[in-house]
C-alpha positions as CSV (number, residue, x, y, z in Angstrom):
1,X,26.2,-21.6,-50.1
2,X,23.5,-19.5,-50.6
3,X,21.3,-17.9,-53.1
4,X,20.2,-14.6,-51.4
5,X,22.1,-11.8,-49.3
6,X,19.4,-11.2,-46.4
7,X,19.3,-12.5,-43.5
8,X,16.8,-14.8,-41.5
9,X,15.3,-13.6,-38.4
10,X,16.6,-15.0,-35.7
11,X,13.3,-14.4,-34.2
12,X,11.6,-17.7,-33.0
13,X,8.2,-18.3,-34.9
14,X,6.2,-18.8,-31.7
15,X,7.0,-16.9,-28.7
16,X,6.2,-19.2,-25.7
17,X,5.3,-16.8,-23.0
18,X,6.2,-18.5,-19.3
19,X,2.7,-17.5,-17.7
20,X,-0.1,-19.1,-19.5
21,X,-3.6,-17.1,-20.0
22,X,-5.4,-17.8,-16.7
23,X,-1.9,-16.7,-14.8
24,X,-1.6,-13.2,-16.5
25,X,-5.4,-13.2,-15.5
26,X,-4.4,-13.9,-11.4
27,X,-1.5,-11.3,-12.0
28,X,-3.9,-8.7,-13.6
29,X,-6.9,-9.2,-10.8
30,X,-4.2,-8.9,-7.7
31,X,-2.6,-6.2,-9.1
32,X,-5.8,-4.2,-9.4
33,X,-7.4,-5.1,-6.6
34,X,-4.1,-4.1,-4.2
35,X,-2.2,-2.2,-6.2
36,X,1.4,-3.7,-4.7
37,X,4.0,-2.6,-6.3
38,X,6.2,-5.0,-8.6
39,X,8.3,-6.5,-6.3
40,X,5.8,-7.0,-3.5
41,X,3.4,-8.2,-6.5
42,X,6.4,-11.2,-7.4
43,X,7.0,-12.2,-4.3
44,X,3.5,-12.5,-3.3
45,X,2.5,-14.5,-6.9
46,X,5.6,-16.6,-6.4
47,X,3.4,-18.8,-3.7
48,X,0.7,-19.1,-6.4
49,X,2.2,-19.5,-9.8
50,X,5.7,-21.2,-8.8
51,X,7.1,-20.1,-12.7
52,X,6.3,-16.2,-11.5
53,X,9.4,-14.0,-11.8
54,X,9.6,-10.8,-11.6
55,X,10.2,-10.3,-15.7
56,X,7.5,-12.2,-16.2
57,X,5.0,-10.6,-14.2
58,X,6.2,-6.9,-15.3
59,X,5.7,-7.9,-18.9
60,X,2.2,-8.8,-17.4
61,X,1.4,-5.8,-15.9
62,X,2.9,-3.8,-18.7
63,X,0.6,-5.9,-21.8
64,X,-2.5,-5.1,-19.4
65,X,-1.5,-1.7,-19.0
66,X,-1.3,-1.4,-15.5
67,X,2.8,-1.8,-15.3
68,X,2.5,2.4,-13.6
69,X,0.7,2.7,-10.3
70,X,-1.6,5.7,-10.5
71,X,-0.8,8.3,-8.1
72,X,-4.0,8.1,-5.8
73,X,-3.6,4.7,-5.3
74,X,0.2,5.3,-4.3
75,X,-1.9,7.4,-1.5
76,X,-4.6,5.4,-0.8
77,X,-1.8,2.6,-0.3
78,X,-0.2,4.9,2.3
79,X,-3.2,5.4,4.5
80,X,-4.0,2.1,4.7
81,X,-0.1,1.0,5.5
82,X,0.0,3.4,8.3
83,X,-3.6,2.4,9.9
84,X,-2.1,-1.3,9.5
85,X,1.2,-0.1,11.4
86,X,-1.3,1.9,13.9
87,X,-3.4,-0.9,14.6
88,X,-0.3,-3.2,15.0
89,X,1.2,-0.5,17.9
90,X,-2.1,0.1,19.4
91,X,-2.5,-4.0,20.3
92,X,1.1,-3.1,22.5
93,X,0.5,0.0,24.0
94,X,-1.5,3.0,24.7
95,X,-1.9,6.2,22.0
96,X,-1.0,9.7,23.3
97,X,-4.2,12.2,23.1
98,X,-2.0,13.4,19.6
99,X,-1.8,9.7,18.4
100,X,-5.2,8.6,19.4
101,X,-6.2,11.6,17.1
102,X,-4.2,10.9,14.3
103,X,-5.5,7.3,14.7
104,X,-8.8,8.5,14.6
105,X,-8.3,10.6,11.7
106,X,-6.8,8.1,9.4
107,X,-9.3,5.6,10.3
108,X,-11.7,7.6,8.8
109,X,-10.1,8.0,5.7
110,X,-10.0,4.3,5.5
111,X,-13.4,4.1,5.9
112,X,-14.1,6.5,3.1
113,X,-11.5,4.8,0.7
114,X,-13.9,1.3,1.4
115,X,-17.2,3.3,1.1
């Protein structure tokens, strides 16, 4: 029996996050500095911090404030996918005069995104 009508929260007194201080540091750095999105981000952390999931690491991203990837980097992340993918095809066989420009092109923007 009891002598009050309201419940107890069922609410644990300490919440015990799975990644410790230093961890949601590593998450917060990587994800600035490349911008992957939050699959690509979990998978990669995974080899680093073994507890990583992919809960865990949104959670992360979203106390930081960095959960949403802004636009430009979306773009930026583009440019320098495709120059990846360029350079990969160009080690296996020769551009066109159209693809050598396009190349040439996006190399340049990836030159301006490291400036």
């Amino acid at each position: 029996n009891r002598n009050f009508t309201k419940d107890k929260s069922s609410r644990p007194n300490n919440i015990k996050y799975a990644l410790k201080p230093l961890e949601k540091e590593i998450v917060r750095v990587i994800r600035t500095l490349t911008w992957m999105d939050l699959d690509d981000l979990a998978y990669t952390i995974k080899d680093v911090i073994p507890r990583a999931n992919r809960s865990n690491v949104y959670r992360t991203l979203r106390d930081f404030g960095i959960s949403q990837i802004p636009q430009v980097k979306k773009e930026e992340a583009k440019i320098l996918c495709e120059h990846v993918h360029d350079l990969a095809l160009l080690g296996q066989k020769q551009f066109t005069g159209e693809q050598m420009n396009k190349f040439i092109k996006r190399s340049n923007q990836v030159l301006k995104l490291i400036k």
